[in-house]
C-alpha positions as CSV (number, residue, x, y, z in Angstrom):
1,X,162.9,22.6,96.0
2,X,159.9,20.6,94.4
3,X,156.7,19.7,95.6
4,X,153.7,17.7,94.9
5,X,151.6,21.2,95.8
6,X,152.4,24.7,96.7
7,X,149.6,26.6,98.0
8,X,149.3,30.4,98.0
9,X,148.2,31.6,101.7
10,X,147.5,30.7,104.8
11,X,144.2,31.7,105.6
12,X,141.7,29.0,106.6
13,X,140.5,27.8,103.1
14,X,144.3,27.3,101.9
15,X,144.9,25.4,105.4
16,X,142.5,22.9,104.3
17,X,143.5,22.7,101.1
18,X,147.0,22.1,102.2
19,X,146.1,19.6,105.1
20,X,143.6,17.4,102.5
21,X,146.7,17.4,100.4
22,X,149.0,16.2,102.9
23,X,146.5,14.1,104.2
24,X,146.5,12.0,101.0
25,X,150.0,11.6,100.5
26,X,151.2,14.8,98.7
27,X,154.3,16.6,99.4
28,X,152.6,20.3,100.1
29,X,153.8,23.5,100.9
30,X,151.5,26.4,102.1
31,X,153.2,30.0,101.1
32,X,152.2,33.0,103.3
33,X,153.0,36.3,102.8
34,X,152.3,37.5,106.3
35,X,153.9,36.5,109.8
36,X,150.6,34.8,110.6
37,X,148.6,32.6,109.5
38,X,144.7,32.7,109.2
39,X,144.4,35.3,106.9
40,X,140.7,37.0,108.0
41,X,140.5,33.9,110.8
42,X,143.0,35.2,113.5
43,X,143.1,36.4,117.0
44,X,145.8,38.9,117.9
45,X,146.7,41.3,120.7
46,X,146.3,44.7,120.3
47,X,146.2,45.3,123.9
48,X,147.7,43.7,126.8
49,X,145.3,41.0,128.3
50,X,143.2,41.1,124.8
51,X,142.6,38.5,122.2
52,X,140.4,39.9,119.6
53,X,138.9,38.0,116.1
54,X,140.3,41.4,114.3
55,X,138.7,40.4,111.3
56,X,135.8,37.3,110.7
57,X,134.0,36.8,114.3
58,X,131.3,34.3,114.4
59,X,131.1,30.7,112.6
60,X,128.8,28.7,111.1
61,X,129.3,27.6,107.8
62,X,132.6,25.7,108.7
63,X,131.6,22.3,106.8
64,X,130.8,19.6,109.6
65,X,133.1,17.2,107.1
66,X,135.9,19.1,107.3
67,X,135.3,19.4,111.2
68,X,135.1,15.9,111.1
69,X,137.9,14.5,108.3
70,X,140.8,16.9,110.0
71,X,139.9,16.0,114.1
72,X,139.8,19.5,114.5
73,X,138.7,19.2,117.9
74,X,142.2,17.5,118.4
75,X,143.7,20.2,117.7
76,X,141.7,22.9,120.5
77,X,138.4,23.2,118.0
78,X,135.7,24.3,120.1
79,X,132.3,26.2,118.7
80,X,129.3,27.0,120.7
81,X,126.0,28.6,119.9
82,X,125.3,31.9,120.2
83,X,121.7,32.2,121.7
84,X,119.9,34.0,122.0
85,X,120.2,35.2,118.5
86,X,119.1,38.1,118.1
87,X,118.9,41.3,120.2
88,X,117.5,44.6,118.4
89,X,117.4,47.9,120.2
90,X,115.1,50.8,119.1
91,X,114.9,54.4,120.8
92,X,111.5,54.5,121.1
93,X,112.0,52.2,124.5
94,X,110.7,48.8,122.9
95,X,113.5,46.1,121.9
96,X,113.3,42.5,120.2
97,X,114.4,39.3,121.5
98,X,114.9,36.2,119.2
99,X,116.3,33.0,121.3
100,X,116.7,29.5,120.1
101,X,113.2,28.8,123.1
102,X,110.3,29.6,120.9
103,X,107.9,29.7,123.7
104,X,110.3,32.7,124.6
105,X,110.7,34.2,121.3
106,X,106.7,33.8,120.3
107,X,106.3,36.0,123.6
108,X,108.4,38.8,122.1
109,X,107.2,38.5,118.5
110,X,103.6,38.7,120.0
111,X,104.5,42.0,121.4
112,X,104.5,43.9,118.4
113,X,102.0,41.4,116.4
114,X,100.4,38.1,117.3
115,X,100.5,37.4,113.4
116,X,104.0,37.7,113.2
117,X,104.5,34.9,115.3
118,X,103.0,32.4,112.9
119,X,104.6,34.3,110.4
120,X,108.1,33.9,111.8
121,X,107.9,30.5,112.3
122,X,106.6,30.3,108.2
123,X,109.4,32.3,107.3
124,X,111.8,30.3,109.5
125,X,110.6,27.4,108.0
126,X,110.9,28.0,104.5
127,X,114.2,29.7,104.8
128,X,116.3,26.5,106.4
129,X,114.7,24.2,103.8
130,X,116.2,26.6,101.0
131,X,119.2,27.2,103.1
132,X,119.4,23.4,103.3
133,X,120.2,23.4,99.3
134,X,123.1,25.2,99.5
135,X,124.4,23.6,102.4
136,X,124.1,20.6,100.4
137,X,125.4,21.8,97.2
138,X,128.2,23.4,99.2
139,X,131.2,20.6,98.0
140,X,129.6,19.8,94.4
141,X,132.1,19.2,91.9
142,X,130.1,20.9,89.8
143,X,127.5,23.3,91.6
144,X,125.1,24.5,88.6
145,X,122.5,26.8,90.1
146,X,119.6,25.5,87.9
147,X,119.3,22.0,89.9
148,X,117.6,24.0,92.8
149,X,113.9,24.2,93.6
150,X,112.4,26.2,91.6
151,X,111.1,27.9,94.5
152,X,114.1,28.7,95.9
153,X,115.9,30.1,92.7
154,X,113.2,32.2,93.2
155,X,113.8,33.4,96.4
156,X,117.8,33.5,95.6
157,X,117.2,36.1,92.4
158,X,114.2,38.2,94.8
159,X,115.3,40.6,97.8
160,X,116.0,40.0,101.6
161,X,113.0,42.6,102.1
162,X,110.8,41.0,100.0
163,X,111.0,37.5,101.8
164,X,110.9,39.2,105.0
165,X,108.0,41.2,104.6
166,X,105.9,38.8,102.9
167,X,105.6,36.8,106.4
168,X,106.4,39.9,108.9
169,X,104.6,42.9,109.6
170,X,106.7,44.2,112.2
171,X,109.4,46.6,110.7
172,X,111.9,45.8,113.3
173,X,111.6,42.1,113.0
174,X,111.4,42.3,109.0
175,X,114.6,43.9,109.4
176,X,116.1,42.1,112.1
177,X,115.3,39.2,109.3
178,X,116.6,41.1,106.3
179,X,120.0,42.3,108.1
180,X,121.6,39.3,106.7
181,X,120.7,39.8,103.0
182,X,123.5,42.4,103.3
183,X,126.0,41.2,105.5
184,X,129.2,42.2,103.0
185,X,127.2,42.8,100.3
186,X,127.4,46.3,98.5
187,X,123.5,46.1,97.6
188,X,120.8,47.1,99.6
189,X,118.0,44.7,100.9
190,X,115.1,45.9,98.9
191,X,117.8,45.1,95.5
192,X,117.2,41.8,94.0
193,X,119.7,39.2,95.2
194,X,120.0,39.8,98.2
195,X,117.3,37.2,98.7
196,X,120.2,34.2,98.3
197,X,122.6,36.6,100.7
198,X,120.1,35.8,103.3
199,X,119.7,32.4,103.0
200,X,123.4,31.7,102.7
201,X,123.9,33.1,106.0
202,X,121.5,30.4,106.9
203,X,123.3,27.5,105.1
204,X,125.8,26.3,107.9
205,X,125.2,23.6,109.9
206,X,128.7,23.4,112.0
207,X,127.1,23.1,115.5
208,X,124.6,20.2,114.3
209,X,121.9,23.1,113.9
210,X,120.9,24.2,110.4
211,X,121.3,28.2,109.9
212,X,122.6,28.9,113.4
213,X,125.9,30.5,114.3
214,X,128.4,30.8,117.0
215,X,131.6,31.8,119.1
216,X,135.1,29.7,118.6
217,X,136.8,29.0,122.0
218,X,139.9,31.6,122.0
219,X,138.2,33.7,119.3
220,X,138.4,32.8,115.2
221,X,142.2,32.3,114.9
222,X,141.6,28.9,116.8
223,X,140.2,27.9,113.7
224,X,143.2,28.1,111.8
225,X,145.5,27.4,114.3
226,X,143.2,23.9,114.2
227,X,143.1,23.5,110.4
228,X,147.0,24.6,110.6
229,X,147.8,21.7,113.1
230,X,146.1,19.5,111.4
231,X,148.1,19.7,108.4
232,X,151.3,19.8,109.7
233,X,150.6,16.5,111.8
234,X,149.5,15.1,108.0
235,X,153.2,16.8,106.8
236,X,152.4,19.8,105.8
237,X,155.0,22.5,105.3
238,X,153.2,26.5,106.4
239,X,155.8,28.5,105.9
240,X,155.3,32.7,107.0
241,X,157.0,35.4,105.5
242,X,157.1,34.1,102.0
243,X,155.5,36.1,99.9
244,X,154.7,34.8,96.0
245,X,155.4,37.3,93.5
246,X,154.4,35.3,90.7
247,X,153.1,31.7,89.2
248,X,155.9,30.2,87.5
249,X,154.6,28.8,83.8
250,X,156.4,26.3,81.5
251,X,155.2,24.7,78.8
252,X,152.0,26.5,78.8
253,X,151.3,25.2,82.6
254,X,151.6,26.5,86.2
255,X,155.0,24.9,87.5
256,X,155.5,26.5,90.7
257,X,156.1,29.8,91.9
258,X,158.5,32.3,92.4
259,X,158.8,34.3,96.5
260,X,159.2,38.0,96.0
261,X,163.2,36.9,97.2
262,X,163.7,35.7,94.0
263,X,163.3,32.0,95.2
264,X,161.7,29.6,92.7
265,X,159.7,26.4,94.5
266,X,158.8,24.0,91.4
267,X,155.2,21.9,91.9
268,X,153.0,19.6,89.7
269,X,150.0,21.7,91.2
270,X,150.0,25.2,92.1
271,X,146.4,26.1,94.4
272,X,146.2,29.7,94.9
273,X,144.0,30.9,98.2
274,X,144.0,34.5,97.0
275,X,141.2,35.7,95.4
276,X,140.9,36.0,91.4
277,X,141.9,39.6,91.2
278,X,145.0,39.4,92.5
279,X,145.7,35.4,91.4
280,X,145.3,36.3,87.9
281,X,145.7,40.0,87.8
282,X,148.9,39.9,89.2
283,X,150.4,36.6,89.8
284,X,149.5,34.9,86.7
285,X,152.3,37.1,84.1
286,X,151.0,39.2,81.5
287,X,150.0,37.7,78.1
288,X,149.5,34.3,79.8
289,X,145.8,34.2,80.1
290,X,143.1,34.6,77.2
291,X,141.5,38.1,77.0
292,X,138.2,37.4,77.2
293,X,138.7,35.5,80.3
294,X,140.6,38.5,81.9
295,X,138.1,40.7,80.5
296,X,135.4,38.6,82.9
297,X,138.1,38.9,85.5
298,X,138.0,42.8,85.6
299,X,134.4,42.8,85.0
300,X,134.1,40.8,88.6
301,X,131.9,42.3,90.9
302,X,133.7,43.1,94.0
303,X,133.7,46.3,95.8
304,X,133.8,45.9,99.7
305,X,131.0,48.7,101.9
306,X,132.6,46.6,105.0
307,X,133.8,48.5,108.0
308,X,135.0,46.2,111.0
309,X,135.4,48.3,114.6
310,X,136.8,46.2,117.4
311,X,136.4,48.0,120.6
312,X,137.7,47.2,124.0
313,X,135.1,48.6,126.7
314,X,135.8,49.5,130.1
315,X,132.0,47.9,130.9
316,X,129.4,46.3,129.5
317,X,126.7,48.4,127.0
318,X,123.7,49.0,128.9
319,X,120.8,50.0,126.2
320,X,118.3,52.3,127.4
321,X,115.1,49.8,126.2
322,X,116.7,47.0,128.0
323,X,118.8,48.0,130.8
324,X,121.3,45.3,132.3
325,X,124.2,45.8,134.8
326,X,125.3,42.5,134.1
327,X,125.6,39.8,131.0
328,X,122.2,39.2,130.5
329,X,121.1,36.9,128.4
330,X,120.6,39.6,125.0
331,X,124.0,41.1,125.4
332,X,124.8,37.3,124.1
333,X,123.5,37.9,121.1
334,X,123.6,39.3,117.8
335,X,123.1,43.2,118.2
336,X,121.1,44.9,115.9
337,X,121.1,48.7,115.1
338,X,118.7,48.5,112.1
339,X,114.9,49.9,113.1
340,X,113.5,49.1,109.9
341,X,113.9,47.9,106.2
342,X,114.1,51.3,105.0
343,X,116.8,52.8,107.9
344,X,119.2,50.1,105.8
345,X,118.1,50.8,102.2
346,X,118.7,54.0,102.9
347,X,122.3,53.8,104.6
348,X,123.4,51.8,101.3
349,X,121.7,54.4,98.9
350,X,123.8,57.0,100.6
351,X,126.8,54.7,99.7
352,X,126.4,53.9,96.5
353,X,127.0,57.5,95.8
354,X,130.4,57.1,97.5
355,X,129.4,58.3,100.8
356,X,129.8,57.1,103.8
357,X,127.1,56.0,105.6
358,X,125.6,58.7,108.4
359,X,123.0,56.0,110.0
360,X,125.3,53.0,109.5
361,X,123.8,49.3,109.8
362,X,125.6,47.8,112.8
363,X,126.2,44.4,113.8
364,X,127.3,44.1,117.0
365,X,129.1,40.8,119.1
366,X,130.4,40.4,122.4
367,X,131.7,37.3,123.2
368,X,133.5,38.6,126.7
369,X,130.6,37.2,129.1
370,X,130.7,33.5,127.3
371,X,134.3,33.9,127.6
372,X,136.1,35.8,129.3
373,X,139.3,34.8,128.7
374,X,139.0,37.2,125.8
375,X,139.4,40.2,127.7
376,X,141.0,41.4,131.7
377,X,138.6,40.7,134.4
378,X,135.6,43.1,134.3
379,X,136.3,44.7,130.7
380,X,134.7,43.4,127.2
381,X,135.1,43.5,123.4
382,X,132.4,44.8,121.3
383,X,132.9,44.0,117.8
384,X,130.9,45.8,115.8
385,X,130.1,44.9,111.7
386,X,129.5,48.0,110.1
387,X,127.9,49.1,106.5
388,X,127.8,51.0,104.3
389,X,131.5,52.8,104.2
390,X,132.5,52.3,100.3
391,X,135.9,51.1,99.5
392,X,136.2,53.9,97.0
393,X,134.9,57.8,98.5
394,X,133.6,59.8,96.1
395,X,135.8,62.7,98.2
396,X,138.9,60.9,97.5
397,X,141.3,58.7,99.8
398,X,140.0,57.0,103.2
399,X,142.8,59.4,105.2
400,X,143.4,59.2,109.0
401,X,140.9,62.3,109.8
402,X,138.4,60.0,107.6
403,X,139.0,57.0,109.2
404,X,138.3,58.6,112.7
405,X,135.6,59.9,111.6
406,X,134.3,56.4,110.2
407,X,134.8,55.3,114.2
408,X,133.5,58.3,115.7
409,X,129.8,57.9,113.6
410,X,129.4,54.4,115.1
411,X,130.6,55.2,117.9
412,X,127.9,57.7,118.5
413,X,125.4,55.1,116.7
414,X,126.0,53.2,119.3
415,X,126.1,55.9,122.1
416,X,121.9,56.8,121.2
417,X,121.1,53.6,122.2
418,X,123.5,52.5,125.2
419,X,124.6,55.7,126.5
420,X,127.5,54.6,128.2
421,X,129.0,53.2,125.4
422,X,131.3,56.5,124.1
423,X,132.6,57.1,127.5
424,X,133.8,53.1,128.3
425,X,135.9,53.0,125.3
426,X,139.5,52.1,126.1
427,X,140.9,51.5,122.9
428,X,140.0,50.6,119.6
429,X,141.3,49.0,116.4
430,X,139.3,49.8,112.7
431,X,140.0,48.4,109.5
432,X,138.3,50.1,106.8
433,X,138.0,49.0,103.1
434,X,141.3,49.7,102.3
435,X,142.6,48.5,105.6
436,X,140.9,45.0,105.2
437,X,142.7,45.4,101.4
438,X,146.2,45.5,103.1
439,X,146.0,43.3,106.0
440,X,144.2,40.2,104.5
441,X,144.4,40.4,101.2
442,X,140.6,40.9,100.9
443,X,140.3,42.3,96.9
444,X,139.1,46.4,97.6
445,X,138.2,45.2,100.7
446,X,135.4,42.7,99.8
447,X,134.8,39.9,102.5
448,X,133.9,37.1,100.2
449,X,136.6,38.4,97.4
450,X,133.3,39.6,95.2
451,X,129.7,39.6,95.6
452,X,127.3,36.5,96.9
453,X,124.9,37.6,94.0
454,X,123.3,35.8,91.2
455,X,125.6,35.8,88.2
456,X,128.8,35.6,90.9
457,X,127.2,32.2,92.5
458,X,127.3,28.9,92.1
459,X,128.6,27.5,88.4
460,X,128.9,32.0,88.0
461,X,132.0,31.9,90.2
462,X,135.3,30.7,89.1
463,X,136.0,27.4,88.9
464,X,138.5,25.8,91.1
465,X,139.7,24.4,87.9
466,X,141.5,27.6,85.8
467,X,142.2,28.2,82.3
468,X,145.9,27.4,82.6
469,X,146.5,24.2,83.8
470,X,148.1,23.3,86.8
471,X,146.8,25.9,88.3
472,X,143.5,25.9,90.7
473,X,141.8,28.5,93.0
474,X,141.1,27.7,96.6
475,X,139.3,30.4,98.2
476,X,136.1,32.2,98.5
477,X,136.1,33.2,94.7
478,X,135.3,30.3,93.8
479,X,132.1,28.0,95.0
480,X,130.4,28.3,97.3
481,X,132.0,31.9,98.0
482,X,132.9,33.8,101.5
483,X,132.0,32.9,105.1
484,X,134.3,30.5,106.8
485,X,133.6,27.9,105.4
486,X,136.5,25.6,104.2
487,X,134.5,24.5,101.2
488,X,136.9,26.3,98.2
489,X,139.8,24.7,100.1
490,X,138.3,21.5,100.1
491,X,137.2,21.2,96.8
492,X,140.8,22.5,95.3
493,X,142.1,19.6,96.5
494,X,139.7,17.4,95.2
495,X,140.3,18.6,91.5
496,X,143.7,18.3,92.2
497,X,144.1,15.0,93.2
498,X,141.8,14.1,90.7
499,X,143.7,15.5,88.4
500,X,147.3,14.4,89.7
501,X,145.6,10.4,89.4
502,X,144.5,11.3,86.2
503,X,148.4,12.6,84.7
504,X,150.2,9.5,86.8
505,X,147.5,7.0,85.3
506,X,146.6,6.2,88.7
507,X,143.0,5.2,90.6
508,X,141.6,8.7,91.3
509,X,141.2,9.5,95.0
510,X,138.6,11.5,96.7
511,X,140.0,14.0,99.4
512,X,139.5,12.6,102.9
């Protein structure tokens, strides 16, 4: 069989890579190696009467012209902000609210220090307006880090403490603020870079809001589901259960590919959505590829300190500093476990010995009381983002006894600051490191397939365009990097139907 395009994955980038494809004419083909599609962007049922987002949990950075272009509200699309924002609970009785009211959030701020409420909204300020350079950098043909502001390649090359304490005073806001320059990130936020970390999580603009984030109707597998629907009404092929074993090369050029059956599928253009490890590690055949590029290849920064616990709770958590019996309003936001700037410096130190963390950063969602279709009547998920639990232990394998171990420390985290967390625990599902490896093809378990860090950014990440022709990368290795975003998927297909105009000596189109 021959096709204009094969595409290798399903997850959300590849799905809009597929659908642009289809969309412009192209005879495509998207090849997954799983019975489901989505790759980190699904819901699934662990339990009876559960939906849980196993894996990615909240949007924001899902590009309002891909939203737009695909109708992806045609096909059951449907974000909503998450506000209040920010919820961060201490043991010492005291907590911090951050909602999108400022007269409400200047109240809490003013708390702890009436300067930090001027120095919030400074901070706040400064950070969407470099934010706002990625986000419009994010589709660039050519992204070249050096046509920023000057002052915010500063920023970007700094740390997330820095910037935060600069303006804050408060430690628990500072870190509340700095949380982000981490998120997936095996660096801690006093370690330079982490300053652009932060403000990428403040580059999406999907609900019309710059840097805010939300909840996806049906949890994060309606995304794809959307993306997926979308190309198939645009002809599309998504085909599950077809793992690629390799690229196919003639002629010094990608050609197709060949299914781990045995099964050859011939294509002008081959897009792969894996990440670069695996796409030219393994895929691409030996001897194929120059070695100093694969030498940059294995030299690629990516080594995940992710840990994702989804836990299905009998009741809600009730914290001790802000006790609630029902959904109030900061059991909607994003919870916090992270006291100060040094609690998370210290919790990545620890790792980057190979240790586990003992005082984990948490990050913490329920999505249960805005909708509770997620969940039986009464119960709730808490999915908790935790760092720092290194892909590779310094005491060997991540074993079962290791893995509950991982569970049980957060778990108890958790239990010092809402008591009746440990004992409303129904069930549970982990992916470590390894587990996030094997399940969505996430390189050594590293959610953006290899660090958001100056030197693996902008014109530093690999180009959708690859040293053998015919063959392009469409996922989060390449610009602008991880987050759902459906940038890399988009601008694959550009390139290639650029490049497909260009060989047929036709007008060049532009994906739309």
């Amino acid at each position: 069989m021959r096709y204009a395009a094969i595409v290798i994955g399903a997850g959300h980038n590849a799905l809009v890579a597929a659908a642009y494809l289809a969309k412009n004419g192209l005879k495509t083909i998207a090849l997954e190696r799983s019975e489901m599609i989505g790759g980190a962007a699904v819901s699934e049922h662990p339990w009876a009467g559960w939906t849980v987002s196993a894996a990615s949990y909240v949007v924001s950075l899902l590009h309002p012209r891909i939203i737009a272009d695909l109708d992806l509200a045609a096909f059951g699309y449907h974000a909503y902000l998450k506000n209040p924002s920010s919820f961060t609970a201490s043991l010492d009785g005291r907590s911090l609210l951050l909602s999108r009211n400022k007269e409400e959030s200047a109240r809490e701020v003013a708390a702890f220090s009436r300067a930090d409420v001027k120095g919030l909204a400074t901070l706040d300020d400064l950070l969407c307006r470099y934010a706002r350079e990625i986000f419009d950098a994010l589709l660039d043909e050519d992204p070249r880090f050096d046509r920023l502001s000057a002052e915010a390649q500063a920023m970007f090359r700094g740390s997330a403490a820095e910037f935060a304490e600069r303006y804050l005073e408060t430690p628990m806001l500072a870190a509340a603020v700095a949380n982000d320059g981490i998120v997936g990130t095996f660096e801690g936020p006093r370690n330079p870079g982490t300053g652009y970390v932060l403000a990428h999580h403040y580059a999406g603009r999907a609900m019309g809001t710059q840097g805010a984030w939300g909840y996806v109707r049906g949890g994060m597998g309606s995304i794809s589901a959307a993306i997926a629907g979308a190309a198939r009404r645009h002809g599309a092929q998504i085909r599950t259960g077809a793992e690629v074993a390799s690229i196919l090369v003639r002629g010094e050029r990608a050609a197709g590919v060949v299914l781990v059956d045995g099964t050859e599928l011939e294509a002008e253009a081959v897009l792969s959505g894996a990440d670069p490890l695996t796409t030219f590690g393994r895929l691409v055949p030996d001897g194929i590829l120059d070695p100093g590029f694969m030498r940059r290849v294995r030299e690629w920064r990516c080594e995940g300190p992710s840990l994702k616990l989804n836990i299905a709770l009998g009741e809600l958590p009730n914290f001790t500093c802000r006790p609630a019996l029902a959904a109030e309003g900061h059991l909607n936001a994003t919870i916090h476990i992270a006291p100060d700037i040094d609690y998370l410096q210290r919790a990545y130190e620890e790792a980057a010995t190979g240790t586990p963390s003992s005082q984990p950063m948490l990050e913490m969602f329920l999505q249960t009381p805005s909708d509770p279709s997620l969940a039986p009547q009464g119960k709730h998920l808490l999915s908790v983002f935790a760092q720092y639990f290194p892909y590779a232990r310094a005491d060997g394998a991540w074993t079962q006894a290791r893995r509950d171990a991982a569970a049980a420390t957060i778990i108890a985290t958790i239990g010092k600051y809402a008591p009746n967390v440990p004992n409303a625990v129904e069930a549970q599902q982990l992916f470590t490191p390894p587990d996030l490896e094997r399940r969505f093809g996430l390189p050594k378990g590293h959610i953006f397939h290899g660090e958001l860090l100056p030197g693996q950014i902008f014109e530093d990440r690999f180009s959708v365009r690859t040293p053998l022709a015919g063959l392009y990368l469409c996922g989060s290795g390449t610009h602008p990097g991880g987050c759902v975003s459906g940038a890399p998927g988009l601008r694959g297909a550009t390139a290639v139907l650029a490049d497909l105009a260009r060989a047929r000596d036709v007008p060049a189109r532009t994906a739309n």
